[in-house]
N, C-alpha and C positions, 0 to 999 in steps of 0.2 A: 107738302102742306099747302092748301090755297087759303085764301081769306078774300071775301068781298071787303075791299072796303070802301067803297061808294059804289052806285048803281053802275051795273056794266064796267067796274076798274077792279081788278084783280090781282093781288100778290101769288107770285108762286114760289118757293124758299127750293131754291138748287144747293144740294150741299159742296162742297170743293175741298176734296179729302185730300188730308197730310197735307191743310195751309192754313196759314194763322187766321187768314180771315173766316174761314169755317163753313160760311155758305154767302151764296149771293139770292137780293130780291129779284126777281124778274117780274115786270108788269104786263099785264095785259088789257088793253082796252078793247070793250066788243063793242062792235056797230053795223054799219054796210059793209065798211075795210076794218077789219082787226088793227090792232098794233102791238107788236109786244115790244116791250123797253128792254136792252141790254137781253143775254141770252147764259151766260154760263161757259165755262170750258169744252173746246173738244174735247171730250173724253168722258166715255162713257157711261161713269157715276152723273155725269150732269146731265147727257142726251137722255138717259130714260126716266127721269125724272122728272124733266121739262117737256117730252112727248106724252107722261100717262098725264101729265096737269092739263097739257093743253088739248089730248082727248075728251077729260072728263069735263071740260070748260067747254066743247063741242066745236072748237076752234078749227074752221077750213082755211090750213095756210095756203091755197090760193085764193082767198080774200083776204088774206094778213097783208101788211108791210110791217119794216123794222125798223126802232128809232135805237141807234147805236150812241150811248153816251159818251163814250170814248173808248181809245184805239185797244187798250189792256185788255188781256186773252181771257179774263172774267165774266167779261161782260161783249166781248166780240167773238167769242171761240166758236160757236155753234152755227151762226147767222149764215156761212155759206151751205151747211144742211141743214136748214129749215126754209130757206126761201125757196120760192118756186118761181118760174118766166114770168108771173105776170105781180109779181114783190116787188115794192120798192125797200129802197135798203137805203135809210139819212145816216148822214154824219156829217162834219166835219173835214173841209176839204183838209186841213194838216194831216187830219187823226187817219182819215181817210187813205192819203198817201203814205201811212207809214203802215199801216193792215195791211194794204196790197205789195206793198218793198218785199225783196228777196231779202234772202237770210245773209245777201253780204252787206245790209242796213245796221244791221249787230255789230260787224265789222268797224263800223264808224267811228264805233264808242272807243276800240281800244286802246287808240294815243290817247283820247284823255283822260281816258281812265287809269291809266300807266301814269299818267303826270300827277295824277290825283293820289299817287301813290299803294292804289288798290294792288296787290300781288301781278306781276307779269305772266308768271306759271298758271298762278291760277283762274286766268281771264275765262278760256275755254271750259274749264270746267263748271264755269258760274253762270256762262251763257246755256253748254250741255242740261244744266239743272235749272233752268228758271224757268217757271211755271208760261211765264208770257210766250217764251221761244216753245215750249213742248206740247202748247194747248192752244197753240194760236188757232187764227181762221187757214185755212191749206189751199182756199181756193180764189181766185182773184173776183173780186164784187164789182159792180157795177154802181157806184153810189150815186144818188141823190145828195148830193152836197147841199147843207143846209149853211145859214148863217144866223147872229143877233136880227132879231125883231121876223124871221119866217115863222110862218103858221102853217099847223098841223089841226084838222079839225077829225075827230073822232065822235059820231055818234051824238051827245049833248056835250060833249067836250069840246076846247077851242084853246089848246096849247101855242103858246109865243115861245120862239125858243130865245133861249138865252148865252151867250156863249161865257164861260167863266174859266178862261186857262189860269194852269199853276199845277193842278193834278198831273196834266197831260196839257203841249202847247194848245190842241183843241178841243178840247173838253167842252160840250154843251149839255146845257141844261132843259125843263118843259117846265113851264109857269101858264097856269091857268087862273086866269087874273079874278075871274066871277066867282070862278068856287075857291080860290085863295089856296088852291095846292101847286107844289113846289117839287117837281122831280128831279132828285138832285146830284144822281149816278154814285161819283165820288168827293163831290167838291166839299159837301157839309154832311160829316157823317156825326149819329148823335154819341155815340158808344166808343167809340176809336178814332184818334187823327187822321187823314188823310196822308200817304207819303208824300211827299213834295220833293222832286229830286231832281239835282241838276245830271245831264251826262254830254251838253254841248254847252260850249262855252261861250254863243255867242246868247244864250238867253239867263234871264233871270228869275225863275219860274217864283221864288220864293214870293217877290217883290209883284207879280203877275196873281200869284195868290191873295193877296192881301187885297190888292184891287178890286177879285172878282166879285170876295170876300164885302168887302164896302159896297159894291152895284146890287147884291141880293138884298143887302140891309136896309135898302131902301126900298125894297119891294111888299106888300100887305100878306104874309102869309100864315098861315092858321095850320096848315099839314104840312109834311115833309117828308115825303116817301123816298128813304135813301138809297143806293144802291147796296148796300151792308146791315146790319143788325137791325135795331127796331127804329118803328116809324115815331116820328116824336113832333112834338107842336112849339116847343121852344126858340122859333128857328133866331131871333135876335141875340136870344140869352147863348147860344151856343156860338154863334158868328163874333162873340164877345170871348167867349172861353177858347173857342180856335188861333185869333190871335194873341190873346195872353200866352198862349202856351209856345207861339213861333217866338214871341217876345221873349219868352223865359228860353228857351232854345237857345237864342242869339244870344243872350246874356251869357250862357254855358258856356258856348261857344270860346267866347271871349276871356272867362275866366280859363277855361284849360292854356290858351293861349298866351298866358299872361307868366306862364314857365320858361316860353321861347318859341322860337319856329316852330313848325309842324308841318307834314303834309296831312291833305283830308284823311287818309286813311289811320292817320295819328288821332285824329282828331277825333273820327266815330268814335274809334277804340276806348273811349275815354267820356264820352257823352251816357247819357244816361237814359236805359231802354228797358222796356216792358217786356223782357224774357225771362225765361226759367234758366237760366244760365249761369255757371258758376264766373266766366269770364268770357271777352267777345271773345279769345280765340277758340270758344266752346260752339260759336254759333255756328249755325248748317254755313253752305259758302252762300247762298241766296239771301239767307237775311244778313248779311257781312257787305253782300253786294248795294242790297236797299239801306243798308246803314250808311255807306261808304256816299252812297248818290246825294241822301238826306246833310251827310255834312255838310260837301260841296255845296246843296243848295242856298246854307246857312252862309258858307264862309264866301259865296259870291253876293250872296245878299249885303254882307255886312263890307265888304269890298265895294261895292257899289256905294256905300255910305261911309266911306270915307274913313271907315272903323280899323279895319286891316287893310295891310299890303300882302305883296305876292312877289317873291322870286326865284326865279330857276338854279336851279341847285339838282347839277347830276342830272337832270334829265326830270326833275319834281320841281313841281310847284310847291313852294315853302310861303306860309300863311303866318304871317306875324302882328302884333299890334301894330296898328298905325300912330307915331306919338303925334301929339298934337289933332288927330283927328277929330271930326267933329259929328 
């Protein structure tokens, strides 16, 4: 399905079968150079989808380049088959370096994920099934590394980017300041939260989110073309609803902890999610895997504020109240 929704700025809805997020937007701006925003999965429900859109759009991708939101196989998976020699391909010099990493980059996660108390057995098979590892990009890119405050000019377009980590360390955004629209990949989606999820331990993505979270809120915007479900104009009222709801998180958090230690994967197990599931140990291992990240993000958050402590027990990180914490 396409939609114009400004002169020359175009949606194209890629579906992304057997996953909860259902489909992804991909944008395309026409001009001299094309642009399209984010791209959809390797695989091949989304390539033919996103090649008959960008035929009937009349799109010659050796005049396109590509603005990559961030690193996740949703929105980076296709990008090495569709560019051509004379493509530029922006991102994110993080997001950047972790698309072109080998698959012993996955490797990384396992100790602390292990310490996180996610299943030992079941590491490989969570990594086997995750959509990011099995739809990734296959070929190594050549990026255009972008940063806060670079311009993209399209056509009567004239995008600033923004960079807003917490999704992903570098997650950037397109703010076009005159016509007051706001591309926003995965940072402020209107319909569903954003996952936020810790898997190295020297960051705090949670606490990274809230900030980005505050730097958009101060921006004049009127659209919000998301990387997920529909496009919505709210964007304050929602950047308000996004942190209540990491607030009420944290607060969970804390109550389940208030029984005794834990590790995070105690903790998911007990948090409360938007599945059709009669119990977590019903859920697939991927959404078990993004529960499991989502805690840690919570209980390093709340670590960092002095709320909980942490200590090692067995080979786990054990998460407990902080007394006296402030």
């Amino acid at each position: 399905m396409i939609d114009e929704l400004f002169p020359n700025l175009f949606k194209i809805v890629v579906p992304l079968p057997q996953n909860p997020l259902k489909e992804i937007n991909c944008y395309v701006v026409k001009g001299e150079r094309n642009l399209i925003i984010d791209t959809g999965m390797n695989r091949p429900e989304c390539s033919s989808v996103l090649d008959e859109g960008l035929k009937e759009l009349g799109v010659d991708l050796t005049k396109t380049d590509f603005f990559i939101t961030h690193m996740h196989a949703d929105h980076s998976g296709l990008v090495g088959n569709l560019k051509t020699e004379s493509s530029a391909v922006y991102c994110t010099r993080q997001d950047a370096d972790i698309i072109n990493a080998d698959d012993s980059a996955w490797e990384i996660m396992r100790y602390f994920v292990k310490m996180g108390g996610f299943p030992e057995g079941e590491f490989d098979n969570a990594i086997k099934k995750h959509p990011g590892f099995k739809y990734r990009v296959r070929d190594y890119i050549d990026f255009t590394e972008l940063a806060e405050g670079d311009i993209i000019r399209v056509g009567d377009y004239c995008f600033s980017c923004v960079e807003t980590p917490g999704h992903t360390r570098g997650h950037i955004c397109l703010y076009e300041a005159d016509k007051k629209i706001f591309v926003s990949g995965d940072h402020i989606l209107g319909d569903i939260t954003p996952n936020i999820s810790l898997w190295l331990d020297d960051e705090d993505p949670l606490a990274d989110y809230i900030k980005s979270l505050d730097k958009v809120y101060k921006l004049e915007i009127e659209v919000v073309l998301p990387g997920h479900r529909t496009i919505f104009k709210n964007c304050r009222e929602r950047i308000d609803e996004l942190k209540n709801h990491h607030q009420m998180r944290a607060d969970e958090v804390l109550s389940i902890l208030e029984q005794g230690g834990q590790n995070a994967y105690q903790v998911a197990s007990q948090m409360t999610w938007d599945m059709s599931y009669d119990s977590f140990e019903q859920f697939p291992i991927a959404q078990k895997w993004f529960a499991s990240g989502e805690a840690l993000a919570h209980l390093k958050y709340l670590e960092v504020k002095n709320k909980i402590k942490r200590e090692i027990v067995s080979e786990n990180i054990i998460f407990s109240l902080q007394q006296g914490g402030e």
